[in-house]
Backbone as JSON, one array per atom type, in Angstrom:
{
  "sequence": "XXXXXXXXXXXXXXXXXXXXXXXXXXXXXXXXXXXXXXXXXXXXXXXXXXXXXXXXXXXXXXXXXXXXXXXXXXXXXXXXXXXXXXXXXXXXXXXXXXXXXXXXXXXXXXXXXXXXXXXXXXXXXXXXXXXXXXXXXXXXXXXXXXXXXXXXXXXXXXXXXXXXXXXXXXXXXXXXXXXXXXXXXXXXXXXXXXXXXXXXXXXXXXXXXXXXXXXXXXXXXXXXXXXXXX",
  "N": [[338.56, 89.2, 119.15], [339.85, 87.22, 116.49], [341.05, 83.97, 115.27], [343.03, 84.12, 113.89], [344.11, 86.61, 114.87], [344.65, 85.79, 117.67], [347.04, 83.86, 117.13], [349.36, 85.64, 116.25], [349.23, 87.24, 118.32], [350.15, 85.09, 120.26], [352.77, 84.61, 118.76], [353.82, 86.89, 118.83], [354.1, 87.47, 121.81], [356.02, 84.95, 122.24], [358.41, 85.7, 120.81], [359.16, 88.05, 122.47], [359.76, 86.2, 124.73], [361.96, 84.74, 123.8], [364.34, 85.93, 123.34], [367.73, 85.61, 124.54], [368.68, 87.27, 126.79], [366.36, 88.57, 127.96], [365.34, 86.31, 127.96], [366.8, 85.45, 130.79], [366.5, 87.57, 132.76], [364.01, 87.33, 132.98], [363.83, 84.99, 134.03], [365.32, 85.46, 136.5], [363.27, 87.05, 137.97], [361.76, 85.68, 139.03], [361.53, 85.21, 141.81], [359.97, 86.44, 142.95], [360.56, 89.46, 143.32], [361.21, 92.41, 143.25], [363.52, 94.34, 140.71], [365.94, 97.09, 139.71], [366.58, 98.65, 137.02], [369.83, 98.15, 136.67], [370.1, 96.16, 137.9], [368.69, 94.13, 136.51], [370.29, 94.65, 133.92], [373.11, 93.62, 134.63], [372.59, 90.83, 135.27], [371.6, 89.79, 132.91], [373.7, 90.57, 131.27], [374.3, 92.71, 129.87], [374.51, 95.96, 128.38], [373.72, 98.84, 129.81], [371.95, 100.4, 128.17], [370.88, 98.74, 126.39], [369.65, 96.84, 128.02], [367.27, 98.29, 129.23], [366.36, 98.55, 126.74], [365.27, 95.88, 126.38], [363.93, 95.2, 128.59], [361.61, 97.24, 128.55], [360.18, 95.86, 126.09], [359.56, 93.61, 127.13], [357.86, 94.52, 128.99], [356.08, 95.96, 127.31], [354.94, 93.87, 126.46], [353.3, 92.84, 128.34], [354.18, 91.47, 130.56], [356.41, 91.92, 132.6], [355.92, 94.54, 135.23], [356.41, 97.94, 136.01], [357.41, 99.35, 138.64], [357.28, 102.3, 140.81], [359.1, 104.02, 142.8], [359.31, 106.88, 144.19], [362.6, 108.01, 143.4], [363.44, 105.8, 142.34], [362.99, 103.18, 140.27], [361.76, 100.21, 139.88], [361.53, 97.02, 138.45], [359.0, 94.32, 138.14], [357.91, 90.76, 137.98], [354.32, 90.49, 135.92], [352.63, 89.25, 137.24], [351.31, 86.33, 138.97], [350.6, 84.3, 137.08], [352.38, 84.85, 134.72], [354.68, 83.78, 135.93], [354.34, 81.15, 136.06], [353.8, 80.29, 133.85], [356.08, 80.62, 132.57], [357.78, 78.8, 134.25], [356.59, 76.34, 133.03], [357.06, 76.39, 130.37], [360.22, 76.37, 130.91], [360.0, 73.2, 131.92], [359.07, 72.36, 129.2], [361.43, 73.07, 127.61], [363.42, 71.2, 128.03], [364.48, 67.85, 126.9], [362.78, 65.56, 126.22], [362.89, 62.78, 125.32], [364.54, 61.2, 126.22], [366.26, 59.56, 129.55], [364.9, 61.76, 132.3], [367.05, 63.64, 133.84], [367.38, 65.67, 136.57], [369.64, 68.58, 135.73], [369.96, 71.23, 137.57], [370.99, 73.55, 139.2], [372.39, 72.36, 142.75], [371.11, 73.25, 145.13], [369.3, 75.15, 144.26], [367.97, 73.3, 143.18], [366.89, 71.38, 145.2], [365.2, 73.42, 146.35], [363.64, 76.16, 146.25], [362.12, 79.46, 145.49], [359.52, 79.7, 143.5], [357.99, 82.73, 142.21], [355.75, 83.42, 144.0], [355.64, 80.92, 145.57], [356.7, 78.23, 146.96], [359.06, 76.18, 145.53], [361.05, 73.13, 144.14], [362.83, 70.31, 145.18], [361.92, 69.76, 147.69], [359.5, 71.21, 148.12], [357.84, 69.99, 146.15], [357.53, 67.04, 147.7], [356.26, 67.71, 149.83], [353.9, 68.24, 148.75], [353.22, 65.65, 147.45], [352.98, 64.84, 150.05], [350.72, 66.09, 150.96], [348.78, 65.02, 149.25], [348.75, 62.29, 149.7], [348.31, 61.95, 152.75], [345.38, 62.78, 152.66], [344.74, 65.42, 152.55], [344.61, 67.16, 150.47], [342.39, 67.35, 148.05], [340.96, 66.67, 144.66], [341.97, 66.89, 141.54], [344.64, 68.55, 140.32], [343.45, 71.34, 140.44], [343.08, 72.18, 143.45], [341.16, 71.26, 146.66], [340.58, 71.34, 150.04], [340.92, 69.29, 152.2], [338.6, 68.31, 155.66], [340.5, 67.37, 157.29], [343.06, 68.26, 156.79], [342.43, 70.91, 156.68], [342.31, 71.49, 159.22], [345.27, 70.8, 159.28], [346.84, 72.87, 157.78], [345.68, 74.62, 159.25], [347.26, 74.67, 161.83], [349.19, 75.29, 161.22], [349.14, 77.58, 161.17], [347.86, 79.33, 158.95], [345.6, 81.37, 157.88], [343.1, 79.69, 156.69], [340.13, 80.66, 155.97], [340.27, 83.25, 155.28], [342.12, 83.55, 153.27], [340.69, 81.62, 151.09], [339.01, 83.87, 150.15], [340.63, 85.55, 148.74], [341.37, 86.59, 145.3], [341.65, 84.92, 143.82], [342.99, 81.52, 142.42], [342.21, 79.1, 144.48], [344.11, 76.68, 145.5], [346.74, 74.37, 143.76], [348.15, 72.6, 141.28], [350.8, 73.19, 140.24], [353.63, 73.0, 137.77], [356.87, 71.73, 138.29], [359.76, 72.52, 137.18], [362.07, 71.48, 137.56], [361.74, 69.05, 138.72], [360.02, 67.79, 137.11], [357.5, 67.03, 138.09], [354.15, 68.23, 139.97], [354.24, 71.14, 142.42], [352.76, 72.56, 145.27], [350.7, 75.52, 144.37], [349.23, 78.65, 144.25], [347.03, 80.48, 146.01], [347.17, 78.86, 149.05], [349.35, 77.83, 148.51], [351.45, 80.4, 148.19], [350.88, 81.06, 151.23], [351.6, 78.7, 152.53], [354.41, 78.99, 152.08], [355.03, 81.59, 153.24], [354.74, 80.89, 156.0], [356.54, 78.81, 156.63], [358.72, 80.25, 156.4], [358.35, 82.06, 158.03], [358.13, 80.98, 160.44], [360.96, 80.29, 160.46], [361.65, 77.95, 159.45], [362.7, 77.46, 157.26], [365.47, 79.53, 155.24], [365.48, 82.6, 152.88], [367.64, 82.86, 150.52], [369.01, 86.39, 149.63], [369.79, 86.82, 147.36], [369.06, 85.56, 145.48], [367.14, 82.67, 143.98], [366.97, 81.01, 145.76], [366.21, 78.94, 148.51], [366.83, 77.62, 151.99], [366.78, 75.1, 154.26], [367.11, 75.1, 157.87], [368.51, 73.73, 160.59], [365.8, 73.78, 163.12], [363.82, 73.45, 161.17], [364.23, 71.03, 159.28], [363.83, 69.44, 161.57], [361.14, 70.02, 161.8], [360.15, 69.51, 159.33], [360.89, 66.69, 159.4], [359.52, 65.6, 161.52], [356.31, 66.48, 161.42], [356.03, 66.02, 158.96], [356.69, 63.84, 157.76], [359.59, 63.93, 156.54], [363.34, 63.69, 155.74], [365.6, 65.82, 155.49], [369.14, 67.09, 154.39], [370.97, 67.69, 156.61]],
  "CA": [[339.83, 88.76, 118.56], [339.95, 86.18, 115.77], [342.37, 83.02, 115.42], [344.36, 84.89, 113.11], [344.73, 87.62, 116.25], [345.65, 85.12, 118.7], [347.99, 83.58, 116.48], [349.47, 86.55, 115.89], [349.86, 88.0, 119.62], [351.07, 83.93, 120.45], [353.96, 84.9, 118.61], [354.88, 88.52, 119.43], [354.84, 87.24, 122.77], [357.46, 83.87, 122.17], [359.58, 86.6, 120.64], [359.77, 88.72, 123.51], [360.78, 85.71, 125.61], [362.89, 84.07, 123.16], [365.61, 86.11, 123.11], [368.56, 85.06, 125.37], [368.61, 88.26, 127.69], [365.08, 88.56, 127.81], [364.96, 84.99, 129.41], [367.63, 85.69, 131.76], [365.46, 88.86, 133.24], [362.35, 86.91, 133.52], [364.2, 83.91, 135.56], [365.85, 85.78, 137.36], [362.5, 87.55, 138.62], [360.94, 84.26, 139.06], [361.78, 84.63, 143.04], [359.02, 87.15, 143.02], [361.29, 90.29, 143.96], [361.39, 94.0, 142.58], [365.0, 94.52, 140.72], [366.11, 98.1, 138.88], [367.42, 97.82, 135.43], [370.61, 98.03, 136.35], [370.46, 94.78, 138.43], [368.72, 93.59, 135.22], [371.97, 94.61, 133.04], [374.2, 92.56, 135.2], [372.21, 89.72, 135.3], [371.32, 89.43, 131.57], [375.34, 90.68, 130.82], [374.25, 93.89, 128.55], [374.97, 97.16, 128.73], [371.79, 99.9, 130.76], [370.69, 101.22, 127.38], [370.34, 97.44, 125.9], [368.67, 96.51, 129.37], [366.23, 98.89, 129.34], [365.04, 98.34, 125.54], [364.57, 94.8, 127.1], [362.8, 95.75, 129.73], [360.6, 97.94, 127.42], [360.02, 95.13, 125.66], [358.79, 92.31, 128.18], [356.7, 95.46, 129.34], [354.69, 96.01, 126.64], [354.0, 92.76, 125.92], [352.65, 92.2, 129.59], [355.19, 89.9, 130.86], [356.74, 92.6, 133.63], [355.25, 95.54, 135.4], [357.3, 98.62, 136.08], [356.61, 100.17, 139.73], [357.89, 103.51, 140.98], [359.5, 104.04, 144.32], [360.75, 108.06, 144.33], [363.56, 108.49, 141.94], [363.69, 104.63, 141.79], [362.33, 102.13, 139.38], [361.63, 98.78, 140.01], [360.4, 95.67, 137.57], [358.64, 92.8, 138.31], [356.72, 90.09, 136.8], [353.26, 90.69, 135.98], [351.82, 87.96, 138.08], [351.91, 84.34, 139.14], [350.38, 83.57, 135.96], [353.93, 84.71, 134.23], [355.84, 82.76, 136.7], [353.78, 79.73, 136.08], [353.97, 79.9, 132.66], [358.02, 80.64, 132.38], [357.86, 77.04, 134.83], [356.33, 75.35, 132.4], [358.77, 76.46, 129.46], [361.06, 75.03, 131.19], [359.69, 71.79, 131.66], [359.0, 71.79, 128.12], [362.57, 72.94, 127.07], [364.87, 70.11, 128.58], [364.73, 67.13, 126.12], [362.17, 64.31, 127.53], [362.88, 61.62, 124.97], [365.61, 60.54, 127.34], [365.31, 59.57, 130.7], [365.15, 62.86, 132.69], [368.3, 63.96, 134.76], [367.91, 67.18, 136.76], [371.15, 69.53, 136.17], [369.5, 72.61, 138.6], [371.91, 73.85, 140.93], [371.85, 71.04, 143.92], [370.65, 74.5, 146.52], [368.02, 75.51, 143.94], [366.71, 71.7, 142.62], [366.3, 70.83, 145.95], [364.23, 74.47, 147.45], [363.94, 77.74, 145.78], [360.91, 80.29, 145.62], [358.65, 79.48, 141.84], [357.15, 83.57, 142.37], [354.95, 83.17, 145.68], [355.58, 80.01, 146.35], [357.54, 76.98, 147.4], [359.52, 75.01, 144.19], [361.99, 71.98, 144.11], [361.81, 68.91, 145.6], [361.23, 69.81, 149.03], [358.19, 71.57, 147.34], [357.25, 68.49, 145.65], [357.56, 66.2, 148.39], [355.27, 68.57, 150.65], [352.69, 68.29, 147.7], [353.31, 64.78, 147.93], [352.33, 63.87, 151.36], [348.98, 66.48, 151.55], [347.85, 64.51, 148.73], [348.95, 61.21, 150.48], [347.41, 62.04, 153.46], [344.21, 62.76, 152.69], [344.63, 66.9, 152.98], [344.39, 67.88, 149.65], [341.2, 66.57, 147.23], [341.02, 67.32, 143.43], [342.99, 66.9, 139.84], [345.2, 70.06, 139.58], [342.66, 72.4, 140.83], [342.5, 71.34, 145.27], [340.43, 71.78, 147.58], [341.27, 71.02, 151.62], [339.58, 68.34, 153.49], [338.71, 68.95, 156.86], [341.82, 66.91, 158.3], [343.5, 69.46, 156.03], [341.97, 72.38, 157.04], [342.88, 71.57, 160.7], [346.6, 71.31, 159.41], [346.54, 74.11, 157.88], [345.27, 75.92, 160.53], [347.56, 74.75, 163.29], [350.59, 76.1, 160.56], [348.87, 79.5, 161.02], [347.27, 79.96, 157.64], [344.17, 81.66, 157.45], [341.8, 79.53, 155.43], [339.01, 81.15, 154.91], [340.62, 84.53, 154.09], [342.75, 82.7, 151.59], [339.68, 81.31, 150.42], [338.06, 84.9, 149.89], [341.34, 85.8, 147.68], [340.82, 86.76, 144.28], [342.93, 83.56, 142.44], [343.14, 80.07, 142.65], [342.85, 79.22, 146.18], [344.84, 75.68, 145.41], [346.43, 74.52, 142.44], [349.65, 72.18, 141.17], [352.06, 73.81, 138.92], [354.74, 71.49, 137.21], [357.82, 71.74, 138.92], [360.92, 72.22, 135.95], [363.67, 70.42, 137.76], [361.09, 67.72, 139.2], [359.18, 67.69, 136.54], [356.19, 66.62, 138.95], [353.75, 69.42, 140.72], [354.32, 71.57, 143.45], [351.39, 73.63, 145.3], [350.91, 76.91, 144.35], [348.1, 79.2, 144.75], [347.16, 81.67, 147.64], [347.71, 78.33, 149.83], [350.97, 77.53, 148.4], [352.11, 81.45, 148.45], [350.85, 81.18, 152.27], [352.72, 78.19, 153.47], [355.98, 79.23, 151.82], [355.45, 82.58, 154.15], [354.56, 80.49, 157.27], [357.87, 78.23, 156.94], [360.08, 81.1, 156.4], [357.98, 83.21, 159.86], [358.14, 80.17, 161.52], [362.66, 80.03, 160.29], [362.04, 76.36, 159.04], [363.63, 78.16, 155.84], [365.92, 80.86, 155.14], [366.0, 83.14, 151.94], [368.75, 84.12, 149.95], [368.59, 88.06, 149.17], [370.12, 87.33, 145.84], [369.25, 84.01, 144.69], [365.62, 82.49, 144.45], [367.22, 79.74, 146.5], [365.94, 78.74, 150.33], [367.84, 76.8, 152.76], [366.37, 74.63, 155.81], [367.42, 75.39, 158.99], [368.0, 72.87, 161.92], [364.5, 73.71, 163.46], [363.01, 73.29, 160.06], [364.54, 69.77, 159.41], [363.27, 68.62, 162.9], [359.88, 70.31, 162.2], [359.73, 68.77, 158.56], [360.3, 65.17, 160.04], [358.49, 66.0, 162.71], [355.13, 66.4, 161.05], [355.57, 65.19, 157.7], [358.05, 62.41, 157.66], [360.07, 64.57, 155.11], [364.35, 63.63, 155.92], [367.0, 66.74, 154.96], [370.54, 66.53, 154.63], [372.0, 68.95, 157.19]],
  "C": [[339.62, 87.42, 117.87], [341.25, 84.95, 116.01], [343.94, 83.82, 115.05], [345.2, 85.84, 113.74], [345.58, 86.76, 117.19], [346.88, 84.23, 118.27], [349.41, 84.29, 116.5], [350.52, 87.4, 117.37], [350.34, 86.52, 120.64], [352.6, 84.58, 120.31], [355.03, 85.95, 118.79], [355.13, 88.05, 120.9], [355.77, 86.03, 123.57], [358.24, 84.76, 121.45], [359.79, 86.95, 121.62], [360.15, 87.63, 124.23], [361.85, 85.22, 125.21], [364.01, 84.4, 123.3], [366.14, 85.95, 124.44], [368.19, 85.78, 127.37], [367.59, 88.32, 128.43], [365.01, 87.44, 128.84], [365.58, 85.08, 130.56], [367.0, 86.81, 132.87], [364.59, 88.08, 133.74], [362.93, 85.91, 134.44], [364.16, 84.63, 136.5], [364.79, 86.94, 138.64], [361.3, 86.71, 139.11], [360.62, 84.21, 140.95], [360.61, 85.79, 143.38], [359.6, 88.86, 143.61], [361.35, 91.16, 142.84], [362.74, 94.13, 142.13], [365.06, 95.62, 139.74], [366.5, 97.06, 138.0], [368.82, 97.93, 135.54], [371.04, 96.44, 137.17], [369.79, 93.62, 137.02], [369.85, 93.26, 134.07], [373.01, 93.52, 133.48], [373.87, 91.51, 134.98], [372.14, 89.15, 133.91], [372.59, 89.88, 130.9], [374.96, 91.55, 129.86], [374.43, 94.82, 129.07], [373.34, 97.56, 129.45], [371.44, 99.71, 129.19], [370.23, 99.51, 126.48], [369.51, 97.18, 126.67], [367.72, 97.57, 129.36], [365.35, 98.98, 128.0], [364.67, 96.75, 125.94], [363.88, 94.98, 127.42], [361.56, 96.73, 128.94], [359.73, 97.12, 126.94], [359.13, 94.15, 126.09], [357.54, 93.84, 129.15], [355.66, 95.59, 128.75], [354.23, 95.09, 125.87], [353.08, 92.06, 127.46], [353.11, 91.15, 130.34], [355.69, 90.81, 132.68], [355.73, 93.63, 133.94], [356.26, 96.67, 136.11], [356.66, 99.55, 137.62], [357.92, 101.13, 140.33], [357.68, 104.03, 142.1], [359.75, 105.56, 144.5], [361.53, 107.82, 143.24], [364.18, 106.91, 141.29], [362.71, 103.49, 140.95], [362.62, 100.84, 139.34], [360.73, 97.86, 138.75], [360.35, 94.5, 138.37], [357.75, 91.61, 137.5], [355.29, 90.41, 137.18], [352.37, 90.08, 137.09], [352.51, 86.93, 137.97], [351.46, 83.79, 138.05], [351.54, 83.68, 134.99], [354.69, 83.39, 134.41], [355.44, 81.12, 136.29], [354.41, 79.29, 134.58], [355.45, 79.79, 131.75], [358.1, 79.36, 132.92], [357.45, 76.38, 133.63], [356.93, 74.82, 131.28], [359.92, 75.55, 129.48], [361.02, 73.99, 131.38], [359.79, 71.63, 130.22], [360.57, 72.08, 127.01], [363.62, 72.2, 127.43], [363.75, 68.77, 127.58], [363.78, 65.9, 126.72], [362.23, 62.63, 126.69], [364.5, 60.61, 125.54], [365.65, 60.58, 128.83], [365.97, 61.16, 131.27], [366.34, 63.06, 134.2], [368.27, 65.21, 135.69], [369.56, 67.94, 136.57], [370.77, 70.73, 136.92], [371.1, 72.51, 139.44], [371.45, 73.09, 141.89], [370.88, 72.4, 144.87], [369.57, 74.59, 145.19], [367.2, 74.31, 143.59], [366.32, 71.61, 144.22], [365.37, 71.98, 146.85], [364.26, 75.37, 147.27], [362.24, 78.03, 145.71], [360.98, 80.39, 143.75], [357.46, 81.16, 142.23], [356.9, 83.49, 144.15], [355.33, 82.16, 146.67], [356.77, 79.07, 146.53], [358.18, 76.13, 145.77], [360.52, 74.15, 144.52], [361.46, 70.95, 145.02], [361.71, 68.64, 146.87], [359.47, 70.48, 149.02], [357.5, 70.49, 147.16], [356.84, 67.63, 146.6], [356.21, 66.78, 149.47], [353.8, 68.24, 149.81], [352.5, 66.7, 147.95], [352.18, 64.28, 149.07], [350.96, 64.69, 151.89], [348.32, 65.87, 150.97], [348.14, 62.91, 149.45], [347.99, 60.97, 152.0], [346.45, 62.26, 153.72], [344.08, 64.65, 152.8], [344.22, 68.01, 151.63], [343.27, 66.62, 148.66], [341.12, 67.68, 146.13], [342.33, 66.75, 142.65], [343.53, 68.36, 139.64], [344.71, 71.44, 140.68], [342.35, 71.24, 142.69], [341.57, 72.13, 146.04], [341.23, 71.39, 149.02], [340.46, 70.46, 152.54], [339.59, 68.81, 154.44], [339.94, 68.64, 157.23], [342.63, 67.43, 157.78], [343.54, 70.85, 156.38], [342.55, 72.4, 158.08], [344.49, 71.23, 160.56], [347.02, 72.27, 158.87], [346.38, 74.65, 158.75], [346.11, 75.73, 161.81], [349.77, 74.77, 162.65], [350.49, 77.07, 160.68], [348.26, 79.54, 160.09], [345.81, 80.38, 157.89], [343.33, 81.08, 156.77], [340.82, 80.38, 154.96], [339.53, 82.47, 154.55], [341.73, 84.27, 152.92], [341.76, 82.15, 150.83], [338.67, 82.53, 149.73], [339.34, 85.49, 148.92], [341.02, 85.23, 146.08], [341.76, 86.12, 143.14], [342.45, 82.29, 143.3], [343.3, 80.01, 143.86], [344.07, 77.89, 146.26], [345.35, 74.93, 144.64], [347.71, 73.55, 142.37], [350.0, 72.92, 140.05], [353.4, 73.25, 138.86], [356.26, 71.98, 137.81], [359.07, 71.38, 137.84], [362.15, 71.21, 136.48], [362.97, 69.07, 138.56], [360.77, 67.19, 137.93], [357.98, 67.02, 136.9], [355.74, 68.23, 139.86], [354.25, 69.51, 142.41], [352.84, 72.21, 143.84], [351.93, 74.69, 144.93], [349.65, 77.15, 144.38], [347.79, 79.7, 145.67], [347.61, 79.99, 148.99], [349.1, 78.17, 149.85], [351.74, 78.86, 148.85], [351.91, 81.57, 150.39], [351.45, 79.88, 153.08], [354.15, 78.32, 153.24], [356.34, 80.78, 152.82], [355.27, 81.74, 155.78], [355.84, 79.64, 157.04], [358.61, 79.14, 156.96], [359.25, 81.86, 157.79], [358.32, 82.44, 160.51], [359.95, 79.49, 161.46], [362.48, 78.26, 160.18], [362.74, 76.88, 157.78], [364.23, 79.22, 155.93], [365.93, 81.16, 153.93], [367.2, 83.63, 151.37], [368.29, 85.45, 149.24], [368.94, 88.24, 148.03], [369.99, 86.17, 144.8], [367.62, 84.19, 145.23], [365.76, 81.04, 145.42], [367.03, 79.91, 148.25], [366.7, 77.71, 150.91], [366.91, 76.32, 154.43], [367.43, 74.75, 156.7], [367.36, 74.41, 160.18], [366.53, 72.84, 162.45], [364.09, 73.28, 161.97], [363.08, 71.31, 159.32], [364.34, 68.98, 160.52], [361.37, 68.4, 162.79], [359.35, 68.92, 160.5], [359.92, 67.08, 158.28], [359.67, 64.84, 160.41], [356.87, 65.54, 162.64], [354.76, 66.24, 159.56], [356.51, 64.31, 156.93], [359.45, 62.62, 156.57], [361.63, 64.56, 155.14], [364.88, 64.36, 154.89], [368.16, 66.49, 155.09], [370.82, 67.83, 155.54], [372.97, 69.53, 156.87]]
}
């Protein structure tokens, strides 16, 4: 593929997100969750047969992937490399020659699921204090010191079979309503499942928004000096 190609398939695929609907779909699958097209329709406010030339659309440009339950049909995003790259969008579509304000929803700025992992600024702050404390080493791309590894490991996470996964084992990705990184990467997707096993978080089933939980605001003082509002 020449310049003139990637040029080319650049722009067929900022069309497919461009349009309104289109973006509304891909957020809204940002929480990493399977949704028919008719929970698509609602969400993006079009009729089925509009919602499904959408969905067509962000399909065959490689943005979603269409998986098939029995007589039901589910989309999702392609990967965490989507999700990442819809995050970053948004960083770069809010206005930065003024100082930056979050407007997020207060429940999603401050703790919602970015795909796999952990986002807002309980996210952030977590990212924060591994690199503060000496737990995470590296620019962007981390690794996990030992005194790392051993917290990690006494959260539950598997290191080394997260380390034998076939992606980024550790990674920051820019955080849109921080605009500072969060983790992500098979670690990040594995401590956002060990806070929610271990009910320091709860999910909403229809939102990409999480909610701490008494235990979870004891635990995230507890062991990483991190104060919630109850």
């Amino acid at each position: 593929m020449n310049a003139h190609d990637d040029d080319a398939a650049l722009s067929h695929i900022a069309g497919a997100i461009a349009e309104p609907a289109r973006t509304r779909m891909l957020c809204a699958l940002m929480d990493g969750h399977a949704r028919t097209s008719t929970e698509m329709a609602v969400i993006a406010e079009v009729s089925a047969s509009t919602a499904s030339a959408h969905l067509a659309r962000l399909k065959e440009n490689g943005l979603i992937e269409l998986h098939t339950q029995g007589r039901h049909r589910y989309y999702r995003l392609a990967g965490a490399h989507i999700a990442q790259a819809i995050e970053s969008l948004m960083v770069i579509s809010r206005h930065s020659a003024k100082a930056f304000v979050p407007n997020t929803p207060s429940r999603l700025q401050f703790a919602r699921t970015c795909y796999d992992h952990m986002a807002g600024t309980l996210a952030v702050q977590l990212h924060d204090h591994f690199i503060a404390t000496g737990w995470l080493a590296g620019d962007g791309n981390y690794q996990l010191t030992a005194p790392g590894e051993k917290a990690m490991l006494d959260l539950g996470l598997d290191v080394t079979a997260l380390r034998a996964q076939r992606r980024r084992f550790a990674c920051g990705c820019l955080d849109w309503s921080m605009r500072r990184p969060h983790l992500a990467g098979a670690l990040g997707a594995a401590l956002l499942q060990s806070v929610i096993s271990r009910e320091w978080v709860t999910q909403d089933l229809d939102s990409r928004a999480l909610g701490v939980t008494a235990k979870g605001r004891k635990e995230l003082a507890g062991r990483f000096g991190i104060e919630t509002a109850g």
